[in-house]
VOPAGU-2260 file (C-alpha; in pm, 1 decimal, decimal comma):
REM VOPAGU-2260
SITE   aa  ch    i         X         Y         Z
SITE  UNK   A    0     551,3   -1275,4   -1699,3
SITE  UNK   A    1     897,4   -1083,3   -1638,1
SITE  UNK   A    2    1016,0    -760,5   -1599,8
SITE  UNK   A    3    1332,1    -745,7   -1711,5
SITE  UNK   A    4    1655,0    -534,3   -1809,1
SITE  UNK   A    5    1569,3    -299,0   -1491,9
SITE  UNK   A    6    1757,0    -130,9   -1200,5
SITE  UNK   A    7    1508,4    -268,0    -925,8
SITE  UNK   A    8    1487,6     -74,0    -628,9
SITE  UNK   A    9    1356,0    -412,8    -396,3
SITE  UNK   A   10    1345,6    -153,5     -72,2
SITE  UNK   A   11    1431,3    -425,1     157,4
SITE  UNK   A   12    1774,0    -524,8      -0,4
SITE  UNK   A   13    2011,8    -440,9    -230,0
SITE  UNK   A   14    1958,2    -248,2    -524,6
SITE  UNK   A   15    1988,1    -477,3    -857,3
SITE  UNK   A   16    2141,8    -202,7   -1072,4
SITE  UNK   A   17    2003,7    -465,3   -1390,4
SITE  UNK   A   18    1758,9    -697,9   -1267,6
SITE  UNK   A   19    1416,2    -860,8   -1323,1
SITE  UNK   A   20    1101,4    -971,8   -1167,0
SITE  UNK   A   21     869,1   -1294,6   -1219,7
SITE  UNK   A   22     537,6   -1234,3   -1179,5
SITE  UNK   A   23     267,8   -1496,2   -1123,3
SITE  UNK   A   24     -79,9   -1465,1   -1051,2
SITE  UNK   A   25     -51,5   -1119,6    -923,8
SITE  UNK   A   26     220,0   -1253,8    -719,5
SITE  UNK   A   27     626,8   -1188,2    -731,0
SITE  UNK   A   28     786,3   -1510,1    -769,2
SITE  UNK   A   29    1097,4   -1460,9    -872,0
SITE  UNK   A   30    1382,0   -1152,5    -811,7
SITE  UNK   A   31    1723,2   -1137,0    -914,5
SITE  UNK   A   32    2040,0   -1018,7   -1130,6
SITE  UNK   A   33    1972,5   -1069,8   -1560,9
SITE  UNK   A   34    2254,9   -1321,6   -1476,3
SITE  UNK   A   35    2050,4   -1578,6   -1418,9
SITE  UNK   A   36    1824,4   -1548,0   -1694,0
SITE  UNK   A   37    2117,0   -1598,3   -1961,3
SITE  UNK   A   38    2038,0   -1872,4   -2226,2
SITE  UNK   A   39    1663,9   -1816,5   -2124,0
SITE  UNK   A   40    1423,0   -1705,5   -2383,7
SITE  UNK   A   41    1183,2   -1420,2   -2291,8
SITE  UNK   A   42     788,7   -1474,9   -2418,8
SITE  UNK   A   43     574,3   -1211,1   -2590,5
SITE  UNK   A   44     400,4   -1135,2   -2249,8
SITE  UNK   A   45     727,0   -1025,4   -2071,5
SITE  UNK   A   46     835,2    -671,8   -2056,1
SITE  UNK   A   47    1123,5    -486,8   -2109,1
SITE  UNK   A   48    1223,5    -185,9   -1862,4
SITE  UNK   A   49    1503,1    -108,0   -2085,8
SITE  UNK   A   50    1751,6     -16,6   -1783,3
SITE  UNK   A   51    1477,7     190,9   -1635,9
SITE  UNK   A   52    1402,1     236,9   -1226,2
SITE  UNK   A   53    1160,8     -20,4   -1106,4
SITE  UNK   A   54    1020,7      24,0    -779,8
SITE  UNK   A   55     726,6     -99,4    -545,8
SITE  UNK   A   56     428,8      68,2    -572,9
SITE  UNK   A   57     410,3     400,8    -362,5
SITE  UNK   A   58     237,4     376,4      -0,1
SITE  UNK   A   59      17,6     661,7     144,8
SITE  UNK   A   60      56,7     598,6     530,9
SITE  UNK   A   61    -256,5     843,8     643,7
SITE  UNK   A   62    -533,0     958,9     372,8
SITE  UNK   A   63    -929,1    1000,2     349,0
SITE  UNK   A   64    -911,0     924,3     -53,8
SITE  UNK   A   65   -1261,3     799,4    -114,6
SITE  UNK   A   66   -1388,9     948,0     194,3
SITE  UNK   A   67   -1439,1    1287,4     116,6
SITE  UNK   A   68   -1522,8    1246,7    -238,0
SITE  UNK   A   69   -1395,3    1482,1    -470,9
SITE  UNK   A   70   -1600,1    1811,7    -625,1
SITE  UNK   A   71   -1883,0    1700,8    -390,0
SITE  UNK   A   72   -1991,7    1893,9     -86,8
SITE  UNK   A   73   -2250,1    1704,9     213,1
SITE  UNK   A   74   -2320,4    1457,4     -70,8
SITE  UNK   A   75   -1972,3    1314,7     -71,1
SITE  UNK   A   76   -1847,9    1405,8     277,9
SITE  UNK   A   77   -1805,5    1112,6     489,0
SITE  UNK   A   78   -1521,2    1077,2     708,6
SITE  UNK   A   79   -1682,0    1241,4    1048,3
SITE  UNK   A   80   -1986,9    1103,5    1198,9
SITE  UNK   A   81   -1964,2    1412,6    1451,2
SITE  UNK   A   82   -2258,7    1295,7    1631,6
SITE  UNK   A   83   -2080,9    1142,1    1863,8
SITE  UNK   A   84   -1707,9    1223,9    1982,5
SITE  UNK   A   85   -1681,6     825,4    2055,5
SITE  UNK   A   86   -1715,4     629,9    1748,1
SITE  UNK   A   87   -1477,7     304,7    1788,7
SITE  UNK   A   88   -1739,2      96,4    1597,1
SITE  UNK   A   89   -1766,0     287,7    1263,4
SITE  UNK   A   90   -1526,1     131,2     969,6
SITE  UNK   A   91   -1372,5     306,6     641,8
SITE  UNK   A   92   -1467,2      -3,6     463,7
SITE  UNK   A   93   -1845,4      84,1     490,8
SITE  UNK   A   94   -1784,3     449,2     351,4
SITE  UNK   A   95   -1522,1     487,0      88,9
SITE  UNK   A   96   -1635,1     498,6    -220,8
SITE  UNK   A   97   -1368,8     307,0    -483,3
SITE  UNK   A   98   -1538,6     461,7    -750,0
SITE  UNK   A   99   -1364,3     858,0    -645,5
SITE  UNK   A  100   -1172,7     950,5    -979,3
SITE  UNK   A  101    -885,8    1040,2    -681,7
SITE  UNK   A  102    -796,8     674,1    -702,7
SITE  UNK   A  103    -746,3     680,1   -1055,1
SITE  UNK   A  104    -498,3     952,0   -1028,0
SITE  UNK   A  105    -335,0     805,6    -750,3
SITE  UNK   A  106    -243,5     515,4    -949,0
SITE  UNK   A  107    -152,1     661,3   -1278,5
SITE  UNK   A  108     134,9     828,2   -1004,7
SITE  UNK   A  109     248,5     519,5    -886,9
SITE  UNK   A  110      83,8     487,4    -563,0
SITE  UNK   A  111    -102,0     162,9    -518,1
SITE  UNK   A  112    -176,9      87,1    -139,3
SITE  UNK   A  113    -358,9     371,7      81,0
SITE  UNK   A  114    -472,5     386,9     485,8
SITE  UNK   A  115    -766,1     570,1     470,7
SITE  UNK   A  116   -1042,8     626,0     732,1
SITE  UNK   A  117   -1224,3     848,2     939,7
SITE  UNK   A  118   -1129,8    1218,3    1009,4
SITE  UNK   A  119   -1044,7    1421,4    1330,4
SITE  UNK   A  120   -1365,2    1534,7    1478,6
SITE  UNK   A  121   -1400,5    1282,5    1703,1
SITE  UNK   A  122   -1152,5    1181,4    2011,3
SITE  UNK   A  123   -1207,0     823,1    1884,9
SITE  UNK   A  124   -1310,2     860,7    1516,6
SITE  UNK   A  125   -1327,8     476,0    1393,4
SITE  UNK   A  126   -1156,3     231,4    1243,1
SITE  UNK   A  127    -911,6     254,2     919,0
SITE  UNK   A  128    -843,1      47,0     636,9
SITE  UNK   A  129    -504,7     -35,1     422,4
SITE  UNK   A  130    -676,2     -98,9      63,2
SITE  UNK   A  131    -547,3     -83,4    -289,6
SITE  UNK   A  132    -565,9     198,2    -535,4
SITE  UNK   A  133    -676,3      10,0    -823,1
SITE  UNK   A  134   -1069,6    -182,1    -830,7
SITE  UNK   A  135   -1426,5    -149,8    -797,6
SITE  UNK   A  136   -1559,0    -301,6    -533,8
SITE  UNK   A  137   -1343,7    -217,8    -171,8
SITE  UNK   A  138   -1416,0    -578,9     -28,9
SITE  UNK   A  139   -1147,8    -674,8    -343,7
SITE  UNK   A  140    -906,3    -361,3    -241,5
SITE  UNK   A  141    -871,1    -424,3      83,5
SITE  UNK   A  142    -516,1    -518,7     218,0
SITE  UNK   A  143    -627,4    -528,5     573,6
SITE  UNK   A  144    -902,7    -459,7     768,4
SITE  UNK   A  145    -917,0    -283,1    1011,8
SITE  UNK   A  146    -540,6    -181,0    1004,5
SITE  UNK   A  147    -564,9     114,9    1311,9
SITE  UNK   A  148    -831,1     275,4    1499,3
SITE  UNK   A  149    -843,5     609,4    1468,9
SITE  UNK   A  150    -830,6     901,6    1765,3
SITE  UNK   A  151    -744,5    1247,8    1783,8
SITE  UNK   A  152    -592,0    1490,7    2018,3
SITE  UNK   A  153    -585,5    1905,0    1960,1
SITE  UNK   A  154    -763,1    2132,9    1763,1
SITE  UNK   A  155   -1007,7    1959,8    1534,7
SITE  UNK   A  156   -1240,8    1764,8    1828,6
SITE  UNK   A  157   -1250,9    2107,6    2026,4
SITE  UNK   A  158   -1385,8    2295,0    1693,2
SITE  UNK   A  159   -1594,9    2040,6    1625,1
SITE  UNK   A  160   -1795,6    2005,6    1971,5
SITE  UNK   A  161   -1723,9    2414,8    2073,6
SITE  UNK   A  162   -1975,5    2485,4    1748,1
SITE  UNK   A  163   -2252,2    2254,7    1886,3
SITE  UNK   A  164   -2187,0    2333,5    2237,4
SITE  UNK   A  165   -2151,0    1985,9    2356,5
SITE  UNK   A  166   -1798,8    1831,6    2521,0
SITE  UNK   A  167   -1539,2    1817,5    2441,8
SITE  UNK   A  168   -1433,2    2151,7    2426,8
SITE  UNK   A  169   -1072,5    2138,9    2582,1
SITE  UNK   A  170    -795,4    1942,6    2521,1
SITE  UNK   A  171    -854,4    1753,4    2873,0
SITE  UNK   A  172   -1217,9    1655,3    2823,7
SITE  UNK   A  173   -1092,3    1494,2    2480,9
SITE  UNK   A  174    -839,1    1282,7    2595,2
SITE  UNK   A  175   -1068,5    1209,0    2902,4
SITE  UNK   A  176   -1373,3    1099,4    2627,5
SITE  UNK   A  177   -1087,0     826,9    2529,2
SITE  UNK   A  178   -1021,6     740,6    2885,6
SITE  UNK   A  179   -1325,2     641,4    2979,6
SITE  UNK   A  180   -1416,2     489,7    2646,1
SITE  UNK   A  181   -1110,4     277,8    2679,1
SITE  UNK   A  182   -1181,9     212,3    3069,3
SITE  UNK   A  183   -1543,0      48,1    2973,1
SITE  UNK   A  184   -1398,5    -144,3    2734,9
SITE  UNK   A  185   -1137,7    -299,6    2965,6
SITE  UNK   A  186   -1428,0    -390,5    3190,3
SITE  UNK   A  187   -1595,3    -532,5    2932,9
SITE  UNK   A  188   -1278,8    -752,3    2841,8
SITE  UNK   A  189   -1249,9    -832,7    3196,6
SITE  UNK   A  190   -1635,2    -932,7    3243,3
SITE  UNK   A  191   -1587,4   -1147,8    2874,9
SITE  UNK   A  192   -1309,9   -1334,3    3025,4
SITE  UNK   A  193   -1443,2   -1411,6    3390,6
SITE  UNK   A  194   -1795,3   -1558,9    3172,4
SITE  UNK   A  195   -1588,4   -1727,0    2999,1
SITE  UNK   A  196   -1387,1   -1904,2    3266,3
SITE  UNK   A  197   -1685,0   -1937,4    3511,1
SITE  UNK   A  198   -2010,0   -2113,0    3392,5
SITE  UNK   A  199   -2249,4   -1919,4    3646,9
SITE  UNK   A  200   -2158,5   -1601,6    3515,3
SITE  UNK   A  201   -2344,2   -1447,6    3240,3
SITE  UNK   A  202   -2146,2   -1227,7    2975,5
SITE  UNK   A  203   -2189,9    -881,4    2952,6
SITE  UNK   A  204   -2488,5    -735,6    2724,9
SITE  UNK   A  205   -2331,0    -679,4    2379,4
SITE  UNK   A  206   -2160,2    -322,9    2336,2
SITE  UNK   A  207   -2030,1    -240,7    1946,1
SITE  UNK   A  208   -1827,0      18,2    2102,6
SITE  UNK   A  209   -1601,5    -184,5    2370,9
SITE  UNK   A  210   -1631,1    -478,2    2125,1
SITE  UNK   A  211   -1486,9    -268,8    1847,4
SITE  UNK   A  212   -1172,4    -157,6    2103,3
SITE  UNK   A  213   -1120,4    -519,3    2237,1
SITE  UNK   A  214    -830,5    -552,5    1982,9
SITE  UNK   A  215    -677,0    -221,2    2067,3
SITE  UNK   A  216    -625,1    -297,6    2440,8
SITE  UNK   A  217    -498,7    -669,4    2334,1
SITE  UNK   A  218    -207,6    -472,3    2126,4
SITE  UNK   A  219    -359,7    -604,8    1807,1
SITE  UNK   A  220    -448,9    -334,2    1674,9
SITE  UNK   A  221    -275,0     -23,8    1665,8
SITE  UNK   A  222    -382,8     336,3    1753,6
SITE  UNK   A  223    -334,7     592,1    1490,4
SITE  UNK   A  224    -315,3     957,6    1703,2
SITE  UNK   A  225    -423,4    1255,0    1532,4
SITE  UNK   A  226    -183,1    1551,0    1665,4
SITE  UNK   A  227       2,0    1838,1    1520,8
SITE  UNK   A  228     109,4    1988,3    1834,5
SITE  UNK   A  229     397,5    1867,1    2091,9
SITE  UNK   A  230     192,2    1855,9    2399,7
SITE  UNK   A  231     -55,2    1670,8    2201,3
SITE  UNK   A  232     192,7    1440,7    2080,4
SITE  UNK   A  233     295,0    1348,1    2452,4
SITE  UNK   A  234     -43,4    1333,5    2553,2
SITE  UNK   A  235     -87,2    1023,3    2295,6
SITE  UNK   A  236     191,4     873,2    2447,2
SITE  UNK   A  237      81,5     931,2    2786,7
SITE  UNK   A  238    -230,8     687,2    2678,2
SITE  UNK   A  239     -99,2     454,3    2512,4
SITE  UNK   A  240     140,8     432,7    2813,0
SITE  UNK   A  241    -148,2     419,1    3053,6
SITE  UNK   A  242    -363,5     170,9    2847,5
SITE  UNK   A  243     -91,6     -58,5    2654,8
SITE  UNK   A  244    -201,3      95,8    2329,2
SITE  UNK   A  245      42,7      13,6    2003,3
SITE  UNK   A  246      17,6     393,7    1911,0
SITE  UNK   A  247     142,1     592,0    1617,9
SITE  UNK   A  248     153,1     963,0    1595,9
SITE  UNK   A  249     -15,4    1062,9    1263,3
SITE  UNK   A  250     102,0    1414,5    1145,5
SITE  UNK   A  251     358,8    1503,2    1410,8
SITE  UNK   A  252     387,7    1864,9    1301,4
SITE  UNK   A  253     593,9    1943,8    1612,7
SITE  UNK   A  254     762,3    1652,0    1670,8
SITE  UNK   A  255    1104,3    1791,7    1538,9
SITE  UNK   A  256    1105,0    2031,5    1863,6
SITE  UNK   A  257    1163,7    1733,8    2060,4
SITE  UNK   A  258    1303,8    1446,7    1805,5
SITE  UNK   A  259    1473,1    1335,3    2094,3
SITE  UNK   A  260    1217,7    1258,9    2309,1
SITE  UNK   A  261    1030,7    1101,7    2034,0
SITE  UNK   A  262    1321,0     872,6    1980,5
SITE  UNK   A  263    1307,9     760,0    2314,7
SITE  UNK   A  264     962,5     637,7    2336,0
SITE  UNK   A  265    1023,0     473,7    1998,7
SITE  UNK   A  266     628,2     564,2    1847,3
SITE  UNK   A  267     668,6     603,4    1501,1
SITE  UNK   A  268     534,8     912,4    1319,6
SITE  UNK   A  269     335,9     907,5    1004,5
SITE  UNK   A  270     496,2    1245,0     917,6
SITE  UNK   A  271     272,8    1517,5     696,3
SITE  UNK   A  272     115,6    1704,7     511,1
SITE  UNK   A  273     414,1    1897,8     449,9
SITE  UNK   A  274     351,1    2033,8     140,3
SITE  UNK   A  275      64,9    2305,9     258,7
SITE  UNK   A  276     -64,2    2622,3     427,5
SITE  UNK   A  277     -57,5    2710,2     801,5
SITE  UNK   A  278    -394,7    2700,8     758,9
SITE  UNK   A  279    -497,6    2649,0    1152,6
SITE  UNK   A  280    -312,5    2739,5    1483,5
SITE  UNK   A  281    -143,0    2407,8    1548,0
SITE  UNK   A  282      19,0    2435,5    1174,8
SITE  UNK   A  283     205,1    2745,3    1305,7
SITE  UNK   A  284     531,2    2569,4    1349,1
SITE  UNK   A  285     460,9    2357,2    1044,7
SITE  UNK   A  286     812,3    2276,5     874,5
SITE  UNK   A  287     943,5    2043,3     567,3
SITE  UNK   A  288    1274,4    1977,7     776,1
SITE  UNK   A  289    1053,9    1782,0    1039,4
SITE  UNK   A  290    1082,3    1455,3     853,6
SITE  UNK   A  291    1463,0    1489,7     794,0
SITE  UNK   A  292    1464,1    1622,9    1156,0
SITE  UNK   A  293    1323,3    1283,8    1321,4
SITE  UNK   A  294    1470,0    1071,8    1078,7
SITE  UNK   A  295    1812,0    1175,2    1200,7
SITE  UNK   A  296    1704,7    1140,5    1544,8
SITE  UNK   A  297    1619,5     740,4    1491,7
SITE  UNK   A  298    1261,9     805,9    1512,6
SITE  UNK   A  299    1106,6     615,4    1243,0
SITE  UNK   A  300     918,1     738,1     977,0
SITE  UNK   A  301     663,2     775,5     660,3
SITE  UNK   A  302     545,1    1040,0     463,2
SITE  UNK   A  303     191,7    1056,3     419,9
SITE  UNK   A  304     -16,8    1383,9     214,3
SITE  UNK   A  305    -410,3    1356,7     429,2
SITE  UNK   A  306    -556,4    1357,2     158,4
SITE  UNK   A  307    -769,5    1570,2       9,4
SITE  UNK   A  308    -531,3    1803,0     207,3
SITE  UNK   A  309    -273,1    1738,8     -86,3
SITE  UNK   A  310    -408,8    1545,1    -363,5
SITE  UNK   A  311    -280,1    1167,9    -353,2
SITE  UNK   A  312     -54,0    1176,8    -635,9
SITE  UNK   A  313     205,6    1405,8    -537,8
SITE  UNK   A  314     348,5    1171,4    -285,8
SITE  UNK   A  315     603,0    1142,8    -440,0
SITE  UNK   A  316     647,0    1508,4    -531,8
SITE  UNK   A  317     633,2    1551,9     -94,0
SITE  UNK   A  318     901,9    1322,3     -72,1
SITE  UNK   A  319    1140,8    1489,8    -261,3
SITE  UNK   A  320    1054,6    1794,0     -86,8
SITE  UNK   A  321    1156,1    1618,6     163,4
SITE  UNK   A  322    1482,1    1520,4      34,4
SITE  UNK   A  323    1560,2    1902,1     -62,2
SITE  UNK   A  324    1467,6    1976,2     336,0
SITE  UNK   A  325    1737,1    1704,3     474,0
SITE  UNK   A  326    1581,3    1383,6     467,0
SITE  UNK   A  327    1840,5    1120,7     293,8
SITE  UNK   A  328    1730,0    1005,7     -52,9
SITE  UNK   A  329    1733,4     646,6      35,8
SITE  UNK   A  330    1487,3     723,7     376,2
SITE  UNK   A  331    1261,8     934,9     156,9
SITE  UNK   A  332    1208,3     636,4     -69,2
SITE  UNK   A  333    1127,8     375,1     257,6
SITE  UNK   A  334     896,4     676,1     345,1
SITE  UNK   A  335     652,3     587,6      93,3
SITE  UNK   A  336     731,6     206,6      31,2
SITE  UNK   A  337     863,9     -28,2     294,8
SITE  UNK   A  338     872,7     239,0     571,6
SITE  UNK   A  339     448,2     314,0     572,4
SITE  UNK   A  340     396,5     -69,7     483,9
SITE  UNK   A  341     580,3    -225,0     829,2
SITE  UNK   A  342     452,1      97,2    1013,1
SITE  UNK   A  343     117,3      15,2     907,3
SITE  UNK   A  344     183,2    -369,8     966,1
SITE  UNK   A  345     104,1    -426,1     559,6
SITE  UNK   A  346     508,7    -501,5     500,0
SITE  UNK   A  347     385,5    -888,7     428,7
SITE  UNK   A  348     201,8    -816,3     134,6
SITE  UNK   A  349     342,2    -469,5      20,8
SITE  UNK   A  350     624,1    -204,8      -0,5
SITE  UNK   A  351     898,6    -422,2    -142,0
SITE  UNK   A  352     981,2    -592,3    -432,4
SITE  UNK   A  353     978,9    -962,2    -238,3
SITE  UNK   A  354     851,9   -1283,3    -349,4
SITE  UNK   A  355     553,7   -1376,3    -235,2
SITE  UNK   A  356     437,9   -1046,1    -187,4
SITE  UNK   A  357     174,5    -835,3    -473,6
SITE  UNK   A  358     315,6    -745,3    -768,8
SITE  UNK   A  359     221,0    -337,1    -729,3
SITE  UNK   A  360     523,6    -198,3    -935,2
SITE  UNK   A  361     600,7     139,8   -1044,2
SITE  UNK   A  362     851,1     230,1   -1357,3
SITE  UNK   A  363    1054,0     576,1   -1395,8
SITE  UNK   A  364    1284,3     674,2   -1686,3
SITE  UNK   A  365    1413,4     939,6   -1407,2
SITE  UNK   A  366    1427,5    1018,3   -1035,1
SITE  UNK   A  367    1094,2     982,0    -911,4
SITE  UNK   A  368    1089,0    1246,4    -637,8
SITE  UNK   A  369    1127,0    1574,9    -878,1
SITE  UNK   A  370     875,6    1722,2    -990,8
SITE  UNK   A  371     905,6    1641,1   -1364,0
SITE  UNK   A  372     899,5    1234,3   -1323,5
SITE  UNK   A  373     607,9    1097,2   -1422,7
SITE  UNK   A  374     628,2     694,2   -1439,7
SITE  UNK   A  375     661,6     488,1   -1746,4
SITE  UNK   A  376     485,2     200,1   -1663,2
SITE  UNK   A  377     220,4     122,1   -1321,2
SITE  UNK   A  378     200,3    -277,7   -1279,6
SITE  UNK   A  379    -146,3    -352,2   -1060,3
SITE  UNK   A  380    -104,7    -716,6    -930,2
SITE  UNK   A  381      88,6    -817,1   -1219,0
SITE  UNK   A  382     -96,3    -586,8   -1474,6
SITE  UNK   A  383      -5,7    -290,6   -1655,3
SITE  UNK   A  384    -227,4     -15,9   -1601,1
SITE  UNK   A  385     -35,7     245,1   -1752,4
């Protein structure tokens, strides 16, 4: 089929003020200017955007949709296994439910890919998935997993462990609980590889845990950090520093007191909730200019809403909050397309409008970041949903 007559926004290249897509399969397969379909007859199946905006399907960067199930208290709460502050072997996959009306409503807005996983409670809280909006059963939805593991820094681990009077209960012992988690598993790595290159030694006894991290201290798979506050934000760094760790800061509340710095380390920040209370102390300094702020800066960025924090759907809405609070149109748009998708390392399947990549597409008859836009048309792997 083809989507036709549009102004496709492809996100990584120019803007085809009227354009089309072929879709095949679920797949793009074909992108360009209505020039090259003259003489060509459309088909029954194809679709016309009538000089509408056509744009990839909206990225979430940082969420707990189907984690924290909505209306439901205990029941429907699982995102924290706080048990245990050191949790590297527990995986999103095995707790979101697909089945959470939230997903529903996220792609009736227009967003079609979401990183979801574990919570904050724990210094290392588990692994994340990248997964799509629309399905029942998550072993279809999933884009990649796992895409990050999870840790956090600040407030939320000290709450958690302070209440049940167990460590950590400062900001050292928690970024200590990940130093020694990640120092076991680099022995383990170490005693893996000498078994494996001398025959009379025996491998190590199995351990979920260090197995679980083996593919954060190769680099393979990135660290998302949980923190708000600036000193927690350098503390990430410090780690992944001291370990090799790909890290990303997730929420970076306070990163536009020292944009700078940020810039210089070059860790990208998965920017938000910005569209909320102060509702704890490290949201004190909370700001809507901090995306515009680091964005200027060079540090690069996404928007993302933590969902159930704000509700899924008004991504967009946060972006062009955004916007009105001095981030450039055109970034606030790779915010929550291309710019989550390569931060994420999804950008070869979604966030653009590029052949060979899923055919998640999202139709406006207006600007999609005010509040009145609602889209026109939602295309799930090829298929209109809405």
């Amino acid at each position: 089929m083809r989507i036709y007559n549009a102004k496709v926004y492809t996100m990584d290249g120019p803007v085809l003020e009227n354009g089309y897509v072929e879709i095949d399969n679920g797949i793009i397969t074909g992108v360009g200017p209505m020039e090259r379909l003259d003489g060509q007859p459309m088909s029954p199946d194809d679709y016309n955007a009538g000089g509408n905006l056509l744009l990839p399907g909206f990225i979430d960067g940082h969420s707990h949709i189907g984690m924290w199930e909505d209306g439901l208290g205990f029941e429907g709460d699982d995102g924290n296994e706080d048990t245990d502050p050191s949790t590297p072997h527990l995986r999103a996959v095995d707790a979101v439910n697909p089945l959470d009306h939230c997903f529903q409503e996220a792609l009736e807005a227009g967003i079609t890919t979401v990183i979801t996983g574990p919570g904050s409670a724990n210094p290392i809280g588990g692994q994340a998935c990248a997964m799509k909006t629309y399905g029942r059963r998550i072993d279809d939805m999933v884009v990649k997993a796992p895409v990050a593991m999870k840790m956090a820094l600040g407030e939320n681990p000290k709450t958690t462990y302070h209440e049940k009077n167990q460590a950590p209960v400062t900001r050292m012992a928690t970024a200590a609980v990940i130093r020694q988690q990640l120092r076991e598993a680099q022995r383990y790595m170490q005693d893996l590889e000498r078994a494996a290159a001398e025959e009379d030694v025996d491998p190590p006894e199995f351990d979920i845990k260090c197995e679980a991290l083996l593919p954060v201290l190769r680099g393979e798979l990135p660290v998302h950090f949980h923190a708000h506050r600036l000193d927690d934000i350098f503390t990430a760094q410090r780690l992944a520093k001291e370990f090799g760790l790909k890290g990303v800061i997730v929420h970076g509340t306070q990163g536009y007191i020292a944009a700078d710095l940020l810039a210089q380390e070059g860790m990208p920040v998965l920017c938000g909730p910005i569209l909320c209370d102060r509702s704890k102390p490290e949201l004190q300094a909370l700001t809507p200019r901090n995306p515009g702020i680091l964005h200027q800066a060079g540090v690069r960025i996404a928007l993302i809403n933590d969902h159930p924090v704000i509700p899924q759907q008004y991504l967009p809405l946060c972006a062009g909050l955004a916007v009105r609070e001095g981030l450039p149109y055109e970034a606030a748009l790779e915010a929550i397309t291309i710019g989550p998708a390569r931060i994420c390392g999804i950008d070869g399947r979604v966030g653009s409008i590029t052949v060979g990549k899923d055919a998640d597409l999202v139709l406006f008859g207006e600007d999609p970041l005010t509040v009145a836009a609602k889209p026109l048309a939602v295309f799930a792997a090829g298929k209109q949903v809405r």
